[in-house]
N, C-alpha and C positions, 0 to 999 in steps of 0.2 A: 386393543387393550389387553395385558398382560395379566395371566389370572396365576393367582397361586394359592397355595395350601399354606396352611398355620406350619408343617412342619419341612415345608420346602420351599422356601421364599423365590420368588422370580418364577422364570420357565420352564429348572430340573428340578423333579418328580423323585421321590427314593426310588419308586418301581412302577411298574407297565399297570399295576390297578389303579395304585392311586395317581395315575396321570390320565385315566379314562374315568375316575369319579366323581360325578355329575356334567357329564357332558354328553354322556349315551342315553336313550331311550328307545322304548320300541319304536319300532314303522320311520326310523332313520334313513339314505342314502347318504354311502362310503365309500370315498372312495381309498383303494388299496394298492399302494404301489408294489412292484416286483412283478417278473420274468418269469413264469414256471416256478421255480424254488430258490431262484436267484436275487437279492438283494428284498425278500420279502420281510414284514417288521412282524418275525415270529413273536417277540415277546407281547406286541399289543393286540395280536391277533390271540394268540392266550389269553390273554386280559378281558378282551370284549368276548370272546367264552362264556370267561367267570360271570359276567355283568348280570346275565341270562335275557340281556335285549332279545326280543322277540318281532317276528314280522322284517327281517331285515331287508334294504336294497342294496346291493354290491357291485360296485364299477369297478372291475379288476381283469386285467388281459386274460386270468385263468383259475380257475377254480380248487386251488391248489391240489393233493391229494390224497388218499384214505387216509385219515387221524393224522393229516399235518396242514399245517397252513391254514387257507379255508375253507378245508375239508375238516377242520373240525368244528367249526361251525354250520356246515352239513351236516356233519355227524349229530348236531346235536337240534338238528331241524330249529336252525335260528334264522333260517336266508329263506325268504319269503320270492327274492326276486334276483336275478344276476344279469348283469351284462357284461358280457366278454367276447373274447376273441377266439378262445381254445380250452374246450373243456374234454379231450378227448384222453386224461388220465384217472380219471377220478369215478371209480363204480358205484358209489354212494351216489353224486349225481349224477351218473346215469338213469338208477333206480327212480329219482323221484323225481325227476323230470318224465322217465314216461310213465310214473305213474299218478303223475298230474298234480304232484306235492310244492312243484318249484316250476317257475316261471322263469321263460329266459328268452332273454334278447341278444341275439349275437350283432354283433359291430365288427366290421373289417376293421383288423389292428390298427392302420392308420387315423382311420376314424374314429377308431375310440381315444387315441393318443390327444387327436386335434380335437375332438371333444373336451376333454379334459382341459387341454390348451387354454381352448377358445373360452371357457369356464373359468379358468385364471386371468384370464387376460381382458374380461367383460364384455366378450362378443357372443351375444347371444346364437349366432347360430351363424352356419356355411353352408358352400356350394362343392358337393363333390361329385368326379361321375363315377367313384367307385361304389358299387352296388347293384348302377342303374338293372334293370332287365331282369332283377333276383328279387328275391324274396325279404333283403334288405330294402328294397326300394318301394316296400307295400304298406301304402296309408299316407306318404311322405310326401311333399309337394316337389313337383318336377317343372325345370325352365331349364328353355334354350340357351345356349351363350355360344356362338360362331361357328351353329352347325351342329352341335354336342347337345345332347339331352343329362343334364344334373340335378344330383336329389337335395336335399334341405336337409340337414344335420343338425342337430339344434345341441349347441353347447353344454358342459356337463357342471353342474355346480352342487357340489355337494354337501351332506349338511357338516360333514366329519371327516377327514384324510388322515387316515394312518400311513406312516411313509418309514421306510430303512437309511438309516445314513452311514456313513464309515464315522467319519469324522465330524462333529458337531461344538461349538462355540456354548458358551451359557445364555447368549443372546437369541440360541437357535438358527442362526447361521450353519448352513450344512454343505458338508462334500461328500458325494458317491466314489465308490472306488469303480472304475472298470464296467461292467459290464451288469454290476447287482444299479447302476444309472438305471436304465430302464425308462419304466413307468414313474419312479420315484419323483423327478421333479417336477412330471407334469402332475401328477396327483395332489404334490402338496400346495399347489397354487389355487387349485381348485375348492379346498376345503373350506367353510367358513369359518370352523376349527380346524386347527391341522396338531396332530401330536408326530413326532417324531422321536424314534430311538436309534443310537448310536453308540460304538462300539468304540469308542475315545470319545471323551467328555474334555476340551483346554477351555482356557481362558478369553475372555475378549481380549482382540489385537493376537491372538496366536493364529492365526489364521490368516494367510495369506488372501488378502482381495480379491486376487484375479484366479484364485482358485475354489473359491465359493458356487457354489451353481445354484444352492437357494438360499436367496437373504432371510434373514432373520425375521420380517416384518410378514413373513409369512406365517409361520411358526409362531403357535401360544403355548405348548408344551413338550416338553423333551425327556426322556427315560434313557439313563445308561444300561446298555446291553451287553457285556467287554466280554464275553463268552458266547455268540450265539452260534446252533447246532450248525449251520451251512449246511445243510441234505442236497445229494447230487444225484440230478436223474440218469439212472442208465436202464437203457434196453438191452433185454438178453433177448436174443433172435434164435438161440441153439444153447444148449448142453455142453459143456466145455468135455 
C-alpha cells in the first residue's frame, strides 16, 4: 500500500524529513544501504538524526564515519545495536563499543548481503560455511552437507530500509549507478518500509525496463536528492 502526505501525493516526499514522518520510532531495525561512503542515502540518514529515534538496530556493511553517514547517528548515541561487515574507520565507534555503549555483531560481507537477500526474498534463513571455526559461528546451529561442517544464518528482515538510487521513477522504480549498487538493492528488498532518495526524479515509462534493478513495488517512499555531497575516502600513509 502506497502512503502519502497531504502535501505530496503518491511516493515523492518534498524532503528526506517528511518522507521518514511517522514511520520511525525508537528500538527499530534498519536496514542501510552503501559501501564505505559510496552510494549511501546521506539525506535520510540526516533525516533519521533529526527524528531523535532512540535505541537503534543497524544492518549496514559499515558504520559510516566521524560526523558523516552513520557516524552521525553515533555521534548522537541513537544506535543501540549494529551489524556490519567493517567498522574499522569510525573512532566514535570504536569509543563505545569498548566502552560497552554499542553492541555489535559482525557478519562476513557475504552474509550480511545474503541475509539481507534472503530477507527480501522470504527465506528465513541459510546454510553457509563461512564463519564456521570463528567466533561468527557461536550460539549458531551447525550441520553436515557432503563432508562440510555449516552454520545457520538466519535471514534479515527489517522494520525500515533506507537505500541511494541515481535514478528513480515517481512509481519508485530505481537504478544504481556503478558501484554506489552495492548493498542498495539488497537492502531495499528487505525493508517492510523502504524510503528511497535519488538524484534524478523522471516520469513513469522514462525508465527503461531492463535497466531497473529495484521495482517499484518495493519502494513506498522516495525523496529527491539532485545535490548529494559524494565524500571520498583516502588514506594518507605519509606526509607529501
Amino acid at each position: 500500500m502506497t502512503t502519502s502526505s497531504p502535501t505530496s501525493p503518491g511516493k515523492l516526499y518534498p524532503n528526506a524529513n517528511a518522507a521518514l514522518a511517522g514511520i520511525v520510532r525508537d528500538d527499530m531495525l534498519l536496514a542501510i544501504g552503501g559501501f564505505g561512503l559510496c552510494g549511501i542515502p546521506e539525506a535520510l540518514i540526516a533525516a533519521l538524526r533529526d527524528t531523535g529515534a532512540r535505541n537503534l538496530t543497524i544492518a549496514s556493511n559499515n558504520a559510516g564515519i566521524d560526523e558523516w553517514g552513520i557516524g552521525l547517528l553515533l555521534q548522537t548515541h541513537q544506535v543501540k545495536k549494529m551489524i556490519s561487515s567493517y567498522v574499522g574507520e569510525n573512532a566514535e565507534f570504536e569509543r563505545q563499543y569498548l566502552a560497552g555503549e554499542l553492541e555489535v555483531e559482525f557478519a562476513p560481507q557475504g552474509t550480511l548481503a545474503e541475509r539481507m537477500r534472503a530477507g527480501g526474498a522470504g527465506i528465513p534463513g541459510f546454510y553457509t560455511r563461512t564463519g564456521v571455526g570463528t567466533l561468527v559461528a557461536e550460539g549458531k546451529e551447525h550441520k553436515d552437507f557432503d563432508g562440510h561442517t555449516y552454520i545457520l544464518e538466519r535471514g534479515l528482515h527489517a522494520d525500515l530500509a533506507l537505500v541511494k538510487a541515481w535514478k528513480a521513477d515517481t512509481l519508485g522504480n530505481l537504478i544504481y549507478r556503478r558501484t554506489a549498487r552495492n548493498f542498495n538493492p539488497l537492502a531495499a528488498t528487505c525493508g517492510r518500509i523502504t524510503v528511497a532518495e535519488a538524484e534524478i526524479i523522471v516520469q513513469p515509462g522514462d525508465l527503461d525496463p531492463d535497466e531497473i534493478h529495484t521495482p517499484g513495488i518495493f519502494v513506498q517512499r522516495i525523496v529527491h536528492n539532485p545535490h548529494p555531497e559524494k565524500r571520498i575516502e583516502k588514506i594518507t600513509t605519509r606526509e607529501v
